[in-house]
Each structure stands twice: as structure tokens, then as C-alpha cells.
N, C-alpha and C positions, 0 to 999 in steps of 0.2 A: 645633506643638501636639500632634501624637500623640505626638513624644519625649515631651514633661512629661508627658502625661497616663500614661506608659509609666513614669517614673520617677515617680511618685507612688504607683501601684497598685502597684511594685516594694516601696518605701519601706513602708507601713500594710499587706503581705500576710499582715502575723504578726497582724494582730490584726480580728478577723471583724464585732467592733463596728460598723468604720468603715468596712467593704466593706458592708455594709448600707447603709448612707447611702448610697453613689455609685448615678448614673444609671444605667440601663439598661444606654445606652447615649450615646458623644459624638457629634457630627455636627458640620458647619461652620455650620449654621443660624442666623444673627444674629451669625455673627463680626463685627468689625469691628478695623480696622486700630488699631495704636497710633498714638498722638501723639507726634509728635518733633517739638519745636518750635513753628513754626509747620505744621508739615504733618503729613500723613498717613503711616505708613511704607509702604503701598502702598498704589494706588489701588482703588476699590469699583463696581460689584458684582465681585466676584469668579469669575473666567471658569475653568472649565478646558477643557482638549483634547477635544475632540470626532469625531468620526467622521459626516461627512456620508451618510447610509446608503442614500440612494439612489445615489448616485455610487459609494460602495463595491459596492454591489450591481453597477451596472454594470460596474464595473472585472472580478469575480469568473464575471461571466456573461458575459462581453465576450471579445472575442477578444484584448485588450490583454494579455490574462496568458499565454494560455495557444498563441496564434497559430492554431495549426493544430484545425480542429471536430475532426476524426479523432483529436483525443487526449483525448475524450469517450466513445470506449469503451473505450481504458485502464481510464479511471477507474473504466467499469464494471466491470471485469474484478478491478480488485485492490479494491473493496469487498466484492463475490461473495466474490477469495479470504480476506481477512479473515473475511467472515462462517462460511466453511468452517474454515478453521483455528479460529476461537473453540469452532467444537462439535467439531471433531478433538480438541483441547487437553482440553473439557473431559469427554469419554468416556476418554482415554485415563487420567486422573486416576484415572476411575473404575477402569478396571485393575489400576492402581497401589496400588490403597488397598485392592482385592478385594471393590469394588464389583458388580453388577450392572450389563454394559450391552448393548442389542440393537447388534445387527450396522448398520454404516452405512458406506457410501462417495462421498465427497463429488462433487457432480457441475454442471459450470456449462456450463449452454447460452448460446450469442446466436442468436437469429432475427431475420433481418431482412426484412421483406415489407412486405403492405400492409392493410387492412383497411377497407372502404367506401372505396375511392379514396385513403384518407390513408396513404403509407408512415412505417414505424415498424422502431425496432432497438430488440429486446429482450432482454434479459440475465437468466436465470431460476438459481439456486442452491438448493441444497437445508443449506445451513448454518443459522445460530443464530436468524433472524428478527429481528427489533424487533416489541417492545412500545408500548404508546403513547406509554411515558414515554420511549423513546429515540427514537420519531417526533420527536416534538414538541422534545428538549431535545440532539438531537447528527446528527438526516438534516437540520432544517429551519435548524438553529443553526451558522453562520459560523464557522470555525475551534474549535468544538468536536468531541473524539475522546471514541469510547466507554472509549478507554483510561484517560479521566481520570472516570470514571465510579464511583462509592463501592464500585456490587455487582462491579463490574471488578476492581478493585482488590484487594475482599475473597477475592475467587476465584483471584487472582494469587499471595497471600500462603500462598494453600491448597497451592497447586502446588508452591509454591518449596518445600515441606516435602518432597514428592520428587520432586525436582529437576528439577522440569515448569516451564517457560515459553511463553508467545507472544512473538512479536515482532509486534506490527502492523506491513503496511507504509505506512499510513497516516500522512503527518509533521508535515502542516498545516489537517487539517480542513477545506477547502475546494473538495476534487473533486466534488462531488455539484453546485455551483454552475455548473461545467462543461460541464453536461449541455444546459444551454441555449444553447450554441454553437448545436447539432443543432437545439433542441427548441424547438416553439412551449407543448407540450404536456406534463404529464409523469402518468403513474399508477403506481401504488405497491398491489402485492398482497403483504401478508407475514403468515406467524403466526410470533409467538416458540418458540422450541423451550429447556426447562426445562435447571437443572442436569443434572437425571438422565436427559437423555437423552426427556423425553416432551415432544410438541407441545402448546400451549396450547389451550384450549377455544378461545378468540376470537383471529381473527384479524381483519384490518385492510385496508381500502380506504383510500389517498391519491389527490385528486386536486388537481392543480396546473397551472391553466389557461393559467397566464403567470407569468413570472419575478417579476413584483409583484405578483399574487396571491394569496389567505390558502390556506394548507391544509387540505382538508377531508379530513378521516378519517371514514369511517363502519365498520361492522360489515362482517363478509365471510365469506363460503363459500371454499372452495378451500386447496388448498397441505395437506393431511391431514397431510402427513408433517412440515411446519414446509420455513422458507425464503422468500424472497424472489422477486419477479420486478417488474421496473422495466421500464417500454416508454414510449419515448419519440418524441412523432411528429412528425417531421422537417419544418423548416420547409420545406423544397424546396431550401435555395440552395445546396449544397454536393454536389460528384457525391464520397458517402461511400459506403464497401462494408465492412460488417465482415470479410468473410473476406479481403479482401486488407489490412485494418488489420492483424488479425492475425498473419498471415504475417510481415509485417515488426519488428511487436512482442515475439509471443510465441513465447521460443524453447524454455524448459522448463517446463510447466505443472505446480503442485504436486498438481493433482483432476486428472482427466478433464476435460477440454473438447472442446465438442461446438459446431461452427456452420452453421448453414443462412440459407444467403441464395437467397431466391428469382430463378431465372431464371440463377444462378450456380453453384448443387450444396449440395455438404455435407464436412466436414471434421472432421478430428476429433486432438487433441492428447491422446494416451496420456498417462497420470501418470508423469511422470521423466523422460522421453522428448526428448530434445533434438531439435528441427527443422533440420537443416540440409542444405542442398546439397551435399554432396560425402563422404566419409568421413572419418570419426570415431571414436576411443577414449576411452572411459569411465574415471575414475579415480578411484576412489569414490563420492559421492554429488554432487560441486561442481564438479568439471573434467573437462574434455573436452580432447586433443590431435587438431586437427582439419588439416583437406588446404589448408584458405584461408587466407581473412579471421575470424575470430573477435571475440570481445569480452568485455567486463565486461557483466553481466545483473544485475541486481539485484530477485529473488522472480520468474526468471524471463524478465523483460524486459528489451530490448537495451537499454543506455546510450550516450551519447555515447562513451565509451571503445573505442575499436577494435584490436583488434590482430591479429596473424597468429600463427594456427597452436595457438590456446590461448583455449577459451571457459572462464573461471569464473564461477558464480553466487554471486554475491555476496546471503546470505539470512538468518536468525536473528540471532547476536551480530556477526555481520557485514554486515550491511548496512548501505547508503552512506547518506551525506546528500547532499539532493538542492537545488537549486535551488528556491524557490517553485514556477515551472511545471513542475516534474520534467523539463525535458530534461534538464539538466546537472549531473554529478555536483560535490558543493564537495570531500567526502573519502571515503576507502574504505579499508581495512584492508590499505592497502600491505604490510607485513611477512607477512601471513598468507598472501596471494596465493603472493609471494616463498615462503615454506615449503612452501604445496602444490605450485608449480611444482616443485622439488627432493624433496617427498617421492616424485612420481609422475613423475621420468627414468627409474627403472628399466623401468617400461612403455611407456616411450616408446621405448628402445631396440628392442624386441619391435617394434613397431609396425611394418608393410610401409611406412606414408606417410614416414615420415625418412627423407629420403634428402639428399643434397647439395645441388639447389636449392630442398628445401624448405629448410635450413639458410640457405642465402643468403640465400631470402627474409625470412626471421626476423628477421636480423640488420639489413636495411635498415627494419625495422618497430621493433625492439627489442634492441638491440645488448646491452646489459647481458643479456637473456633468453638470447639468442643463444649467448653466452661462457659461460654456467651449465649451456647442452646440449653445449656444445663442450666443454666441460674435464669434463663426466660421461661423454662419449665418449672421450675419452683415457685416465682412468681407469680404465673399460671396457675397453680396445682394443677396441674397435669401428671397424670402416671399413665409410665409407659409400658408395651407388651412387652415382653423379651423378645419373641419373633413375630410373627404377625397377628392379627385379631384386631378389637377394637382396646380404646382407650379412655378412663374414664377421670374427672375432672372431681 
């Protein structure tokens, strides 16, 4: 039916007469099947696919998707950093163009404690905020992204003019569902923060008593500067610790982050800053040539990808696609890896950690990697230690 009614509108567009006369609008409303024959050409009422929405709800809140609760402040983590990147993005614009803009540096805290006996992990950002109309149509709405969002979009097309983009790492819309792994409870403090860099008059209270619970947005004090902070309190059944979540997760943070867990200390992840155990060489803004075990990170966070001796972040026009539950990466920008490994041998050479069994080890992790340090050291003349010392040319 939409084909004909596409080729009819198609056919009578020359003539405005007859574009008057048509409906509205078409709907399925009182269709009814043809006759062929004796029968019907399909049967009535006419059903489509549906979505069971409580059971989707539980799938989303459930641990079926996502396994492990502790990947519930992931989620927090890289909504915070989207929210920080959107106003990084859009002051830098301002720059750009020779705008006016005040001074800002984005900053994500997690506290995790307790309050009147109920423990809670909270996740506070000083990025873009949400407005009501993003509450309500892209935190509280199932696989909706603020990226498909009309004023997103229009601000997107702004940038591309010089030569400014975001990447969200946002892919499916559905981490925020997440959170009730953790959470019996959730509250929601945010004011929007404007193009130009000013926080909104009104800011916003959410509160969300239960995962099938309506959302209540009321008025709110706090957050002067614009930003978010989300706290969510814990059902009890999970022994979850933010700062050892993190540890494990986050290896290069694109803000300041900042975590306190009560009865545990305080932590803190410098901007650029890579986390790791043992020594490390920096090589531009993406890779690291490191003493171990390394990986593929993608906006930061470790991936299923593992390897030795070579961490990249995989972030902006390069980053991965991910699995529904983000453990596992589907594809990643193979060729450009491959190019940064070979554009940064030269400093690799330099480096005190090459040495011979690190070379070994490499080769039983990534033999192809392996051959590409091997044949730039040859071309070099370069000879290596076997374990540490110097090296001579």
C-alpha cells in the first residue's frame, strides 16, 4: 500500500489541484484484505510485531544482558564522559569561530558511601546537563541517543564547518537501564548547560523508585555551574567497589577523574594519563609501548583485546564497534593500529624496555607485530640486550 500511495503522489506532483484533494494523511485503519476467489488474500485483524515491554524492560535491567552489576559504573563513567565532551566540543567551536568563552575543565567524580544506613555510588560531572526534553525523550527512553536528537544534529553540522566533531561513545542507547543491576533506587540532579557556554536558570530533580516506576522530575537548587550527578542506592546483593571497578577499567581518562570510596581512600586518574603497572612510552596522543601485557582501550577503557607490549586507544573516527553488552569488540580499525605501530618504531628503539625477551615475548602474543619490530631493527642495526643494559647501533 505505501508503494501505490508513493507512486500516485509521485505521478499528480506536477499539479497542486490534486495534491489538495489528498488526505492528510494514509494509515492502515479499515484495511481490509482482497478477494481471491473464494477467500481472503490474508487473514484479519491484522497483527504486527510487537515488543513485550515488560520483559524487555527486564531483559535491559537484568543481568541477562549485561552479566556482571560492576559494569554499571562503566556506564556511568562514559555517559559523564559524553556529557563532558558535548560541552568541550561545543566551547571549543566557540574558539573556533572567535566566539567568547569562559574558562572550563571537565571534571568526573564517583563517591561511593552511604547515607542514613543505605549505601549508594555516585557519579557527579560538570559537562552539558539535560534539559527536560532530554530527561524525559533520550535518559528515560530505550535505546534512544542524544546523537539522533534534531538540536544535536543542528550543532553537528555547525562544527563540521570547521572541522570540529564529537564522536559519542554511546552505540545502543541502553546503559542508563544498567544501572539497576546495582540499584533498587535511582536520583537524577542536573541543569543544562547552553550553547554559549552559560548554565540554565532551572535545573532538575529525577526520582526513580524502582525500575517500573514513573519518573518524577520536580524543580532543583544545586549544580550552579551546570552538570549532572546520578547516585544510585545499592540493593545490597553485589560486594561492588568503584575504585577497584576502575582500576581494572579505566586505563586513560579523557577529564580528570577523581574517586572516593568510603573506608577505602581516594584516587585519582590525571587527564591523558595512562594507568599502568610497570613502564611505559608515550607516542603521541594513542599509543603506548609498554614493559607487559597491554591492550586495545577503546575512549579509554580496556577491551577484550589483549596484547603485549603495546596499549592503543582506540577513540574519535576510530573507534570500535562493540557487542550489545560492550564486553566484546565486533570491529576496530585494523589498518590504522598497523600504521601507528610502524609510525612510532623509531621511539621504540630509544626506549630502555626493548630488549630481547621483551621481543620474545611479543612474538608469542603477536608474531606479525613481532616481525614489523624485527625487520625495523635490522634496518636500524640495532642490537638488542637479552635482558636489560644498554644497546648498541
Amino acid at each position: 500500500m505505501a508503494r501505490a500511495a508513493h507512486d500516485v503522489l509521485t505521478a499528480v506532483s506536477g499539479d497542486a489541484r490534486l495534491l489538495k484533494r489528498l488526505p492528510a494523511q494514509i494509515t492502515s485503519t479499515g484495511l481490509r484484505p482482497e478477494e481471491r476467489g473464494q477467500s481472503a488474500a490474508y487473514a484479519t485483524p491484522v497483527k504486527t510485531f510487537r515488543l513485550a515491554e515488560e520483559k524487555i524492560r527486564e531483559l535491559l535491567m537484568g543481568r541477562q544482558l549485561y552479566d556482571d552489576p560492576s559494569l554499571a559504573i562503566r556506564e556511568l563513567y562514559q555517559n559523564a564522559l559524553d556529557a563532558c565532551r558535548y560541552r568541550a566540543t561545543r566551547l571549543e567551536y566557540r574558539r573556533r569561530t572567535g566566539q567568547a568563552c569562559s574558562k572550563w575543565d571537565g571534571l568526573i567524580t564517583f563517591r561511593q558511601g552511604a547515607e542514613d544506613g543505605r549505601e549508594y555510588i555516585e557519579c557527579a560531572d560538570n559537562g552539558v546537563g539535560m534539559d527536560a526534553d532530554t530527561l524525559l525523550h533520550v535518559f528515560a527512553s530505550a535505546g534512544e541517543r542524544f546523537v539522533y536528537r534534531q538540536q544535536y544534529r543542528a550543532e553537528q553540522a555547525e562544527w563540521e564547518s570547521v572541522d570540529l566533531r564529537m564522536v559519542s561513545n554511546s552505540q545502543f542507547g541502553v546503559g542508563v537501564f544498567s544501572y539497576f543491576m546495582l540499584a533498587d533506587e535511582i536520583t537524577v540532579l542536573t541543569r543544562p548547560v547552553g550553547r554559549n557556554g552559560i548554565p540554565f536558570q532551572d535545573a532538575y530533580n529525577v526520582h526513580i523508585a524502582s525500575s517500573g516506576s514513573l519518573l518524577q522530575i520536580t524543580p532543583a537548587d544545586g549544580l550552579p555551574d551546570g552538570g549532572t550527578v546520578v547516585r544510585l542506592y545499592l540493593t545490597g546483593d553485589d560486594d561492588v567497589s568503584v575504585l577497584r571497578t576502575l582500576r581494572q577499567l579505566l586505563w586513560v581518562a579523557d577529564f580528570d577523574v577523581e574517586a572516593v570510596e568510603e573506608g577505602a581512600g581516594r584516587e585519582s586518574w590525571p587527564e591523558g594519563e595512562l594507568r599502568y603497572q610497570g613502564s611505559s612510552l608515550k607516542c603521541g596522543k594513542h599509543l603506548w609501548w609498554v614493559s607487559g601485557d597491554g591492550a586495545l582501550l577503546a575512549d579509554g577503557i580496556v577491551t577484550d583485546q589483549g596484547t603485549f607490549g603495546l596499549v592503543v586507544n582506540l577513540r574519535d573516527v576510530h573507534r570500535p564497534r562493540f557487542t550489545v553488552d560492550r564486553k566484546n569488540l565486533r570491529e576496530w580499525d585494523e589498518d590504522w593500529v598497523a600504521a601507528e605501530v610502524v609510525r612510532w618504531l623509531p621511539e621504540l628503539v630509544e626506549w630502555p624496555g626493548l630488549t630481547m625477551a621483551w621481543l620474545w615475548e611479543m612474538a608469542s602474543y603477536s608474531p606479525a607485530r613481532a616481525q614489523q619490530v624485527f625487520d625495523h631493527l635490522v634496518a636500524a642495526d640495532v642490537h638488542l640486550p637479552v635482558g636489560g643494559g644498554g644497546r648498541r647501533r
